[in-house]
C-alpha positions in Angstrom: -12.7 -13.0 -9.0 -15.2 -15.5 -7.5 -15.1 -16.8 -4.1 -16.3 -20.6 -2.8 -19.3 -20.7 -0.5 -17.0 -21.7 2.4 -14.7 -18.4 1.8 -17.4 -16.0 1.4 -18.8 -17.3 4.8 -15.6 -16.8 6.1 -15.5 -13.3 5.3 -18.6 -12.4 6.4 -17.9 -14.3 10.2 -15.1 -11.9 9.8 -16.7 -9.0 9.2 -19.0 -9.6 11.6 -16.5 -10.0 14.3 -15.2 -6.6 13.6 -18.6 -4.9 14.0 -18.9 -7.0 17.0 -15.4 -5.1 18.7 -15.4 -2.2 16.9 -17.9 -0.2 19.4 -18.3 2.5 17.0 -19.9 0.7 14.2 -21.8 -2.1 16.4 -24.4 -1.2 15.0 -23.9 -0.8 11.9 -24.5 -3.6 8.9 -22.1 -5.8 6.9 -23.0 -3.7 4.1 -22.1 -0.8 5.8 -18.6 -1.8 6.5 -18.0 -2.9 3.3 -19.3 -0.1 1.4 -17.6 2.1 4.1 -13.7 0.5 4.8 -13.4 -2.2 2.4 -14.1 -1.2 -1.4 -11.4 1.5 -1.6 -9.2 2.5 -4.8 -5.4 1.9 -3.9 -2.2 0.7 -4.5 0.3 -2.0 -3.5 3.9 -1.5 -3.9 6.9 -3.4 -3.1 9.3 -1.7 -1.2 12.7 -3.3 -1.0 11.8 -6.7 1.1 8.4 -5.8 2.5 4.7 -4.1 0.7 3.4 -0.8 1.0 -0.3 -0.6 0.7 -1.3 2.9 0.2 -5.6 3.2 0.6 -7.6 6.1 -0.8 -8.9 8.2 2.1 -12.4 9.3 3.1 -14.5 10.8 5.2 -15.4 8.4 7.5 -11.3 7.0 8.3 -11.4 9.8 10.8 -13.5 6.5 12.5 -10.4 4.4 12.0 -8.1 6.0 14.9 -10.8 4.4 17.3 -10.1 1.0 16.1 -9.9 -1.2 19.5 -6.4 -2.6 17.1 -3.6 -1.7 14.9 -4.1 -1.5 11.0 -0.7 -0.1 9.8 1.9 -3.1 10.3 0.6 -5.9 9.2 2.5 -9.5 9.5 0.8 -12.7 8.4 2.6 -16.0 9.7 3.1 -17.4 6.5 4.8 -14.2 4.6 8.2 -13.0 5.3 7.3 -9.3 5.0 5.5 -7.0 6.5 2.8 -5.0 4.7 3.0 -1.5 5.8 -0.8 0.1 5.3 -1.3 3.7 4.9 -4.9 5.3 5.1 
């Protein structure tokens, strides 16, 4: 998959915000973050009329119960389901 210029600085204003809330990792690098949350083995599955995403665990998700926001509902505006995340 490749990604324009405009989208990868997207992403990376994005991950930036979330070290920027996420008082826990503010210090911690882009790279860091990714390497840490982001590039996980896992699985998507439909589930009747919404998604169940189902993310390989590790070490560090004991971090993610501090988020300063939810992660396991997740509704975008322009789906009609809801994507129900599981760490």
């Amino acid at each position: 998959m490749s990604f324009t210029d405009d989208e990868y600085a997207e992403a990376l204003s994005l991950k930036s915000a979330v070290l920027d809330n996420w008082k826990d990792l503010k210090t911690s690098s882009v790279q860091a973050l990714t390497e840490t949350f982001l590039l996980r083995n896992g699985s998507l599955n439909k589930k009747e009329i919404n998604w169940d995403l189902h993310v390989e665990r590790k070490g560090f998700d004991i971090l993610l119960d501090r988020l300063p926001w939810g992660i396991s509902i997740i509704k975008l505006p322009w789906n009609n389901y809801l994507i129900y995340v599981n760490w």
